[in-house]
LUMFITOR-652750 format. One record per residue (C-alpha): residue in three letters; x, y negated, z. Coordinates in steps of 0.02 Angstrom, whole numbers, plus 32768, in hexadecimal, padded with zeros to 4 digits. Example, Ala and Ser with C-alpha at 12.3 -4.5 7.8 and 13.67 -1.06 7.14 Angstrom:
// residues 2
ALA, 8267, 80E1, 8186;
SER, 82AC, 8035, 8165;
//
This chain:
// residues 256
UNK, ADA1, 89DC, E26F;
UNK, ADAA, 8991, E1BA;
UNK, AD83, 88CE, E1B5;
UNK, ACEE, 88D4, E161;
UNK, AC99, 8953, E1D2;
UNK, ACD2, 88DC, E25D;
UNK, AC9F, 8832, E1F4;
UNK, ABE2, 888E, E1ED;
UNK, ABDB, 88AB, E298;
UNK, AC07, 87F0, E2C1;
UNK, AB8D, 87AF, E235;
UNK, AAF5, 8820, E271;
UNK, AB27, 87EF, E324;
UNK, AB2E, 873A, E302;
UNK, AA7E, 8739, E2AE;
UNK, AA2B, 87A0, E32E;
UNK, AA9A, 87B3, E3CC;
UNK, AAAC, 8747, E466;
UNK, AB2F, 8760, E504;
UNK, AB11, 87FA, E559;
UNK, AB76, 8888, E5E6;
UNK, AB6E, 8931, E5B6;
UNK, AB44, 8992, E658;
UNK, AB60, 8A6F, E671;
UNK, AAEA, 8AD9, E6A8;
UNK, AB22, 8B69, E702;
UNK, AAEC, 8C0C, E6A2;
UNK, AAFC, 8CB3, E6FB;
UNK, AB1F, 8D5E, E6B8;
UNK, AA70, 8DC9, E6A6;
UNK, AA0C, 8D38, E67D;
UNK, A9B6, 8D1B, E5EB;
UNK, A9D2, 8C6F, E5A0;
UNK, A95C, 8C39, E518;
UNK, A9B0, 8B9A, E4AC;
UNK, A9B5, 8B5A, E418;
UNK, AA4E, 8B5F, E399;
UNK, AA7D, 8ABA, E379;
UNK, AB3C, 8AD7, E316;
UNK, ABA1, 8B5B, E2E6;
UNK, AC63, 8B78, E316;
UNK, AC63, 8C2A, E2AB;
UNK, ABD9, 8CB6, E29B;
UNK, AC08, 8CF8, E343;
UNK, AC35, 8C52, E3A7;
UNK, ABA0, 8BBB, E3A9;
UNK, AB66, 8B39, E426;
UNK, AAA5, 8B35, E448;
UNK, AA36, 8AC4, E4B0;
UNK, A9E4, 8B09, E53F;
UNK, A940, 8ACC, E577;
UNK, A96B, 8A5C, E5E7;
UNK, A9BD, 8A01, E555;
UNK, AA80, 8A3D, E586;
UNK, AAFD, 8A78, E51B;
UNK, AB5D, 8B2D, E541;
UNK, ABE0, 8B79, E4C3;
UNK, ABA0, 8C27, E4AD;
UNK, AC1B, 8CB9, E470;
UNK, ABC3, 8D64, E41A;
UNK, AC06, 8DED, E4B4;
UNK, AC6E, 8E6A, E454;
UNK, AC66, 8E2E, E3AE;
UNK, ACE9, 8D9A, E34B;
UNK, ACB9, 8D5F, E29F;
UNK, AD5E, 8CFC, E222;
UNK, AD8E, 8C73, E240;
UNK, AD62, 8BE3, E1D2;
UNK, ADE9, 8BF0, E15E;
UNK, ADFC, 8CAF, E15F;
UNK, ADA4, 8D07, E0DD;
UNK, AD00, 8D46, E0EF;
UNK, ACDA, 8CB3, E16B;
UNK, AC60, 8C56, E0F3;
UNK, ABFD, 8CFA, E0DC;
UNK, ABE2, 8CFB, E18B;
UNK, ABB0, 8C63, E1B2;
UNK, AB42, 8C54, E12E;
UNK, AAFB, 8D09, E17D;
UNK, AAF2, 8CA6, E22E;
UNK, AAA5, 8C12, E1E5;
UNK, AA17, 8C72, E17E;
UNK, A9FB, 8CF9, E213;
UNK, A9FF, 8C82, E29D;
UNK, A9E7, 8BC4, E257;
UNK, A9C8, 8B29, E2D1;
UNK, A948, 8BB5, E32D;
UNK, A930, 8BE9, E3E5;
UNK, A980, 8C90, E407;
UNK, A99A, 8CF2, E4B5;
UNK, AA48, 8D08, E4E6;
UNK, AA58, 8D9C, E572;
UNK, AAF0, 8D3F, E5D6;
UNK, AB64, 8DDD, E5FC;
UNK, ABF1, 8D5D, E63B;
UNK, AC33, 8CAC, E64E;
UNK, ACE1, 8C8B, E635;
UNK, AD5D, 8C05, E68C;
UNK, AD31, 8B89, E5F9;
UNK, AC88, 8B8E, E614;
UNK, AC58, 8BFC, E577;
UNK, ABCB, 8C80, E581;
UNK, ABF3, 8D12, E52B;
UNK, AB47, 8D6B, E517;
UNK, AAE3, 8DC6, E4A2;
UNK, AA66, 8D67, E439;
UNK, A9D2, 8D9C, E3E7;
UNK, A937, 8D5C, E37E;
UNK, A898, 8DBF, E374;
UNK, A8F9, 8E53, E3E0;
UNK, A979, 8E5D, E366;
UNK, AA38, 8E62, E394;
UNK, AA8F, 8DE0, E330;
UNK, AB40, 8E28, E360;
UNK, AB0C, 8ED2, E314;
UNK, AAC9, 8E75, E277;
UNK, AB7B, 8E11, E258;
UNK, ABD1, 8EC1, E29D;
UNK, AB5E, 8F2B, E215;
UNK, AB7E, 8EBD, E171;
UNK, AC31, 8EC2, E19B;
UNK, AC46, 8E10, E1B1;
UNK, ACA2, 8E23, E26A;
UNK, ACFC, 8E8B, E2DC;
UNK, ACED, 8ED6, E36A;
UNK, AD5A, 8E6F, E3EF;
UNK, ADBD, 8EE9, E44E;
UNK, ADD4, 8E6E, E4CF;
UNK, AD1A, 8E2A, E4E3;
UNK, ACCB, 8EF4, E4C4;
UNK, ACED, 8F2A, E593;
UNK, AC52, 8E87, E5BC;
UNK, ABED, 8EE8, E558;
UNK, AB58, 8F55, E5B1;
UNK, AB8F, 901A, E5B3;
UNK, AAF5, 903E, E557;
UNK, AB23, 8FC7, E4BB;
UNK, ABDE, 8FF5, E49C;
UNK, ABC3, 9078, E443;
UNK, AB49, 902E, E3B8;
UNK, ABC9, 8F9E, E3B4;
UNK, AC40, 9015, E389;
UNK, ABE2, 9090, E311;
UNK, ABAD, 8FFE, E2BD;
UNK, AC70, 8FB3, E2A9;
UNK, AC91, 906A, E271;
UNK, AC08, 9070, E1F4;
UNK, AC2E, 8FCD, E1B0;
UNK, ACD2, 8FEF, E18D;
UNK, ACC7, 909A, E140;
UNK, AC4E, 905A, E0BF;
UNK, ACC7, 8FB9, E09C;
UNK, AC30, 8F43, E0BB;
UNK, AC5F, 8E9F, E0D7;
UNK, AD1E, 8E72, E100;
UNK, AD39, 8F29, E105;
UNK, AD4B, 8EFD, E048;
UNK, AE00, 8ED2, E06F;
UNK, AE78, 8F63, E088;
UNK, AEB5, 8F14, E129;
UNK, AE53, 8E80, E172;
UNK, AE9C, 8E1A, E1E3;
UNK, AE3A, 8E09, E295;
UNK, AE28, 8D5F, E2D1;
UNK, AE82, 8D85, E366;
UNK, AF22, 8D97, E322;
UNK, AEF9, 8CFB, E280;
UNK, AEF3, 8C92, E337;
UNK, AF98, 8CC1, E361;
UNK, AFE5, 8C6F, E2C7;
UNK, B03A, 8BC3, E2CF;
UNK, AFF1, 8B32, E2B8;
UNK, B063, 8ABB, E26B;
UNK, B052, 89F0, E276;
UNK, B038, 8987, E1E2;
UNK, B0DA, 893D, E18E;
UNK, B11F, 889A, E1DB;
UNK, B0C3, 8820, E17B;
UNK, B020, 885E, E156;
UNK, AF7E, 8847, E1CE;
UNK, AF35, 88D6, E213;
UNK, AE86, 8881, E227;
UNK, AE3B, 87C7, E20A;
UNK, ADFB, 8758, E279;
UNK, AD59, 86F6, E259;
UNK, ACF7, 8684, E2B3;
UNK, AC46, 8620, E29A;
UNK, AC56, 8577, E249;
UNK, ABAB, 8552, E229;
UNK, AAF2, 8586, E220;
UNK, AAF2, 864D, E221;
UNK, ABA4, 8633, E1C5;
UNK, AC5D, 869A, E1DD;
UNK, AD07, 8646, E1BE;
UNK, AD87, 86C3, E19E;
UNK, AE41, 868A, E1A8;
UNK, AE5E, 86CE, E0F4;
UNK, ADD7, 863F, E0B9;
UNK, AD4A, 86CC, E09B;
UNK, ACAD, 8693, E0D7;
UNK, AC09, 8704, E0FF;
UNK, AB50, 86A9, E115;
UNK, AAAA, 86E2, E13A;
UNK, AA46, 86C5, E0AA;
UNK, A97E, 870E, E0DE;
UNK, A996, 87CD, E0F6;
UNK, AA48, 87CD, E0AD;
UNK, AB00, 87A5, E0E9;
UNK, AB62, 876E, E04E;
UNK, AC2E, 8758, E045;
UNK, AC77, 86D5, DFDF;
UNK, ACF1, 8775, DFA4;
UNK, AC4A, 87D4, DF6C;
UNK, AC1A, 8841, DFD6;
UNK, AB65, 882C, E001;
UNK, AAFE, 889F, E0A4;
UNK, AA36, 88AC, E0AD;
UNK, A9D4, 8896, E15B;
UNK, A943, 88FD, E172;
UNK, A8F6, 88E9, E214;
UNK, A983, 8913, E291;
UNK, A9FD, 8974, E230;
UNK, AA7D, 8926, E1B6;
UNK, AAA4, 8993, E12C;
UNK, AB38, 8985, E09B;
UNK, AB59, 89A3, DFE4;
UNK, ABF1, 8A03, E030;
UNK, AB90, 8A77, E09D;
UNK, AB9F, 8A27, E13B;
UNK, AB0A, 8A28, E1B0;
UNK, AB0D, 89BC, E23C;
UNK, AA74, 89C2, E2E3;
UNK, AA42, 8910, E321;
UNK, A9F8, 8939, E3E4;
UNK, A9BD, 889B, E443;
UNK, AA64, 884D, E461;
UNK, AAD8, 88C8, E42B;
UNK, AAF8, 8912, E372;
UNK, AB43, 89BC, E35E;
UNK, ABBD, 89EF, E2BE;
UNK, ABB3, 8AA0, E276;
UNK, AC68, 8AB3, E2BC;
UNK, AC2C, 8AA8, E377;
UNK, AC5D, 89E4, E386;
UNK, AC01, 8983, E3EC;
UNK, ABEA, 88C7, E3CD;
UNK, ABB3, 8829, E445;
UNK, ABA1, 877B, E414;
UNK, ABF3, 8703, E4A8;
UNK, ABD5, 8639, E45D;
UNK, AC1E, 862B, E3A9;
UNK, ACA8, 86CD, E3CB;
UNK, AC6C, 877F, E3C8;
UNK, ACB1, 880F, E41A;
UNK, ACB9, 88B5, E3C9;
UNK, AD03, 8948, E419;
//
C-alpha cells in the first residue's frame, strides 16, 4: 500500500478510532447477506460490513476486474464506486474459501453487479471462480464476456488484454538496498503524526494537513483526498479503498 494511503488511515484512525478486535462471522453458501460496502480492493474484490457490524472480504463469483495498476483498473473502480458506493447490497454467498473470503454474487435493486462490470467490458470472466457459479447464470456470464468482447467495449479495446490471473503471476521485485519501502509514523501530540522523514500531518477542524502539502477533508465518517482516495471511518475501525483495515492501539496504529 503507498504511504500516504497508509498515513490517512492512521490520521482518520487516530482522530476517531479507539482499540478494538476484529471478530468473523461465519457466512454460509445460499444465504443472503445484506452489508454495507465499506472499501474497495478492485471492482470485483471489496470488504463490506455486515449488520452485526463485522467485516468479510467479499469476491464477485465468476467474474475478476485489473488490478490496480493494470489498465482499465481506474475505469472500473470508478464503475464500482458510482454503481455500488458506501451502499447496502445483497451478496448471494455461493462459497467460502479457506481464507475466509465469500465469493458471491451481489446485487442492488435486483441488479447483478458482476454482469454490469462483465457487460462494459471492464472484467473477465475467471475461469477458475466460473464452476461456483449457479448452472442457471453461467451462461449469461458468458454471453455477456462474449458480447463484450466482440464489440471491443471496455478493455476489449486492447488487442490482447492481459487477465489478472496471469498479471498475479509476475514477480514482484524488492526495493533497492537503500531505499524504504514504507515510513513509519507515530503520534507526538494532540491529533498530531511524526513521520521519521520529519513530515508531520495534524488535524486542523474537518481537515488533515501535511507539513509536505498534502491536505484530506472529513465529512462525517469518510475521509476523502485531493488524490482520489476515499477512506470509511466505522466506530473503531477505518477502512481504505484498497481493502486495509486500520485500529488505533494507545499512540501506535495498526493497519493491515
Amino acid at each position: 500500500m503507498a504511504f500516504i494511503d497508509r498515513l490517512i488511515l492512521r490520521v482518520a484512525c487516530m482522530l476517531a478510532c479507539a482499540t478494538g478486535s476484529a471478530a468473523h462471522a461465519q457466512a454460509a453458501p445460499g444465504e443472503i447477506l445484506h452489508a454495507k460496502v465499506v472499501a474497495y480492493g478492485s471492482a470485483s474484490a471489496f470488504a463490506v460490513l455486515d449488520p452485526a457490524q463485522k467485516v468479510k472480504r467479499v469476491k464477485l463469483t465468476g467474474v475478476d476486474a485489473p488490478e490496480k495498476k493494470q489498465r482499465f483498473a481506474q475505469q472500473a473502480q470508478r464503475l464500482a464506486s458510482d454503481y455500488l458506493g458506501a451502499k447496502t447490497v445483497a451478496i448471494a454467498i455461493d462459497a467460502v474459501d479457506d481464507a475466509d473470503r465469500v465469493h458471491g454474487r451481489v446485487s442492488i435493486d435486483g441488479r447483478d453487479f458482476g454482469l454490469v462490470l462483465l457487460e462494459a467490458g471492464l472484467a473477465w470472466c475467471d475461469p477458475d471462480d466460473s464452476p461456483r457459479l449457479p448452472a442457471a447464470l453461467k451462461g449469461a456470464y458468458a454471453h455477456a464476456c462474449e458480447q463484450a468482447r466482440g464489440q471491443r467495449r471496455g478493455l476489449w479495446q486492447d488487442a490482447n488484454p492481459l487477465p489478472p490471473w496471469e498479471y498475479r503471476k509476475i514477480p514482484r521485485f524488492d526495493p533497492p538496498p537503500g531505499r524504504a519501502e514504507s515510513k513509519h509514523c507515530r503520534q507526538i501530540g494532540y491529533q498530531t503524526l511524526q513521520c521519521d522523514d520529519g513530515t508531520r500531518y495534524r488535524s486542523v477542524g474537518s481537515r488533515v494537513i501535511g507539513s509536505d502539502g498534502t491536505v484530506y477533508t472529513r465529512r462525517g465518517n469518510t475521509v476523502s483526498g485531493s488524490d482520489g482516495n476515499r477512506f470509511e471511518i466505522q466506530g473503531k475501525t477505518t477502512y481504505g479503498s484498497d481493502g486495509s483495515v486500520c485500529r488505533a492501539r494507545g499512540r501506535l496504529v495498526e493497519c493491515r
